[in-house]
Structures are given as C-alpha cells and as structure tokens.
N, C-alpha and C positions, 0 to 999 in steps of 0.2 A: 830244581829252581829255575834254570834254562827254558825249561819246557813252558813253565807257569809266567814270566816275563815275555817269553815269545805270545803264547795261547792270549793272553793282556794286550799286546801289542795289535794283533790281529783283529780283536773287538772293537776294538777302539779307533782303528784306522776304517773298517767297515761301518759304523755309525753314520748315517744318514740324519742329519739336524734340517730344521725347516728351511733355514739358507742354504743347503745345499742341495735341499730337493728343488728350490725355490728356481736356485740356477740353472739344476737342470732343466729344470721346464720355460726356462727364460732361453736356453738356450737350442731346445728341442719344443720347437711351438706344437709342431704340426702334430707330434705323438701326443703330446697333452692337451692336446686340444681335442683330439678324436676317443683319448682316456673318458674326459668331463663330458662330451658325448653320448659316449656309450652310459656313464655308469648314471649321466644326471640327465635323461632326455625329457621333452621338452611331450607335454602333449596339448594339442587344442583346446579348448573352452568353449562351448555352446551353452547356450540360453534360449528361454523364449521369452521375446517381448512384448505385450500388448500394444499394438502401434496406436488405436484409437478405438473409443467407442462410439457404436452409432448411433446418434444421438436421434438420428430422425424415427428410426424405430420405434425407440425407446416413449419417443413423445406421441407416436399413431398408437401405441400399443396403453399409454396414459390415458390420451383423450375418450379410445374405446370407450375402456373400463371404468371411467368419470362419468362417462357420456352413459353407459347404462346404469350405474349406479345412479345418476340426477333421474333418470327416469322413475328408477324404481320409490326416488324420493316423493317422485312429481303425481304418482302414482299412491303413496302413503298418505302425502299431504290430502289428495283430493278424495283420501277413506276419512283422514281424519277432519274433514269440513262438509263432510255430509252427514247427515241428520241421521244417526243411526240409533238415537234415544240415549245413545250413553255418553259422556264426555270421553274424550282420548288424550291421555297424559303422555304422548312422547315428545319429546326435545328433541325434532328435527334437526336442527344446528349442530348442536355436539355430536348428537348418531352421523352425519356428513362429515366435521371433521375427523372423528376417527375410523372412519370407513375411505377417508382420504389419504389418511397415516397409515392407514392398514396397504392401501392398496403401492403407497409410495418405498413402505419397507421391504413389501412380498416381490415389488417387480424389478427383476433385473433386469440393466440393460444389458444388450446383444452383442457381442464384441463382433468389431466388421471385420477384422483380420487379426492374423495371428503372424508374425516375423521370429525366423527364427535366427538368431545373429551369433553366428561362429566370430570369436575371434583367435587366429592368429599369433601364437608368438613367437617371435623370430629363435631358433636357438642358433647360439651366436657361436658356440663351442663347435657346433657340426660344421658350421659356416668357414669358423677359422681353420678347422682342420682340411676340409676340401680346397680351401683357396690355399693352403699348405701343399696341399696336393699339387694342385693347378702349380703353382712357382715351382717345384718339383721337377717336374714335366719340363716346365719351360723352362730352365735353367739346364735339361739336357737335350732340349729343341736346340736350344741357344750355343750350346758348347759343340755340338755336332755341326751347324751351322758354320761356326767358327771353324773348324775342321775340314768342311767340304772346302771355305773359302781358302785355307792355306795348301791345301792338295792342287786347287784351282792354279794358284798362283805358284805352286811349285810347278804344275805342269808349262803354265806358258814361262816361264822362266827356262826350262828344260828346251823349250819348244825354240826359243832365242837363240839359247846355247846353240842348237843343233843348225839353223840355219845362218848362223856366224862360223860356225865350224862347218858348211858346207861353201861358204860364200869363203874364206881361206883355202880351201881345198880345191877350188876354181881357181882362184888368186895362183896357186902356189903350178898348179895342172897348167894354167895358160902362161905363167912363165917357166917352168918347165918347158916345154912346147915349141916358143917363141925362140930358149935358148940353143934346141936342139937343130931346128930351124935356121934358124938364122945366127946362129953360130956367135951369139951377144958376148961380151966381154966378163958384166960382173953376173 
C-alpha cells in the first residue's frame, strides 16, 4: 500500500503541465529558443517575376506581319479587279479582320527580363537564441571584468599599506637613531 501511494506521489509531482513548461521556457530563453530553432527552421522563398514586357518588340514584330499580310491583300484585291472573265466573290474585309485576330492571338509578346526575387525571413527563434548567446558571454566578460577591477584595487590598496608601513619604519628607524644619538629623553 506504501509502495502504491509513494509510486502515485512520484507521477504526479513529475507531471509537466503547459504552465510549467511555459515557465520554464520564460525562464530559460536562450535553450528554447535555440529548441524552436532547430526543430522549426526557417527556409528562404524564391520566385520569379516577370518585371515587364516589351512592348516595342512586340509592336515591330505586329507591324511586320500586318505589313505583309496588307500586302498580300493588296495583291488579292488587284487579282480580284482585273478582268480575268470570271467574277471573284471574296470579302476582303472580314478575310483581314480575322487574319488580324489570327495574327494578334498567335503572337506573343517577348518578355524583356526575367527577376528572380528571393525573399528573406527573419527566423527570430535562431535570432533569440544567439543574442542569448551574446548576453551569456557578456555577462561573464562583465563578471571577470568586475574581478580584474577588485584584484586591481586590492593590489593598490596593499600597495598603500606597504608604503605606510615603510614610511613608520623610517619614522620609528630615525627616532630610534636620533634617541641613541643624542641621548633624547622620551
């Protein structure tokens, strides 16, 4: 019964709930920050954009193929108005519009460049955990610092002592001296 209330006691005090995962990671950035890092990273995005099309092309490469087509019109018209004994039933007009349509669906314009645009996203997890890093570092730059400077100052403290206790020992050597000398009273 001992065993089963202890074994109970033991689960239960080991249980990790979201508030207290929650704390520890409130209170330990830098490790969960470099966890979200690792397990969630972060990768670039590229694309390609068509930045513009050229239009002037597109319009010399129109005019061309207009330009021989009217010919070949100009060229039909002048079978179909010469005296060849027979009448000629074509409808210029609409045979141009749709050799117009034809030729406006068939051509594509020529794309003048092509941009390819990476973007960028910050991951903010690696970010946090390096500048975790960084304070790290500096917080034992900072403490060692703090350390040379009281070594510093214990030394010239020592350094005081010693020439206060060299400057009594002259004191004490030249009246010594003075008394054996000249034979002084106190």
């Amino acid at each position: 019964m001992k065993t089963t209330w202890i074994f109970s006691l033991i689960l239960l005090s080991a249980c990790i709930t979201q508030r207290k995962a929650e704390q520890w990671m409130d209170s330990h950035e830098t490790k969960a920050a470099k966890y979200c890092a690792d397990k969630f990273s972060v990768d670039t995005v590229s694309k390609t954009e068509f930045k513009y099309v050229d239009s002037s092309g597109y319009k010399n490469a129109y005019n061309e193929i207009s330009g021989y087509a009217d010919s070949l019109f100009y060229q039909l018209d002048s079978i179909r108005h010469a005296s060849l004994g027979r009448p000629c039933n074509i409808n210029l007009d609409s045979l141009r519009k749709v050799i117009d349509k034809e030729i406006r669906s068939r051509l594509k314009p020529c794309v003048d460049s092509v941009v390819r645009v990476t973007n960028t996203v910050v991951n903010r997890a690696k970010e946090t955990y390096l500048q975790g890093l960084i304070d790290e570092k500096d917080g034992v730059i900072t403490k060692s610092q703090k350390d040379n400077q009281q070594l510093f100052q214990q030394v010239k403290d020592e350094k005081k002592w010693l020439w206060r206790f060299i400057g009594l020992v002259a004191i004490i050597a030249v009246y010594v001296f003075l008394k054996i000398r000249f034979k002084l009273p106190f």
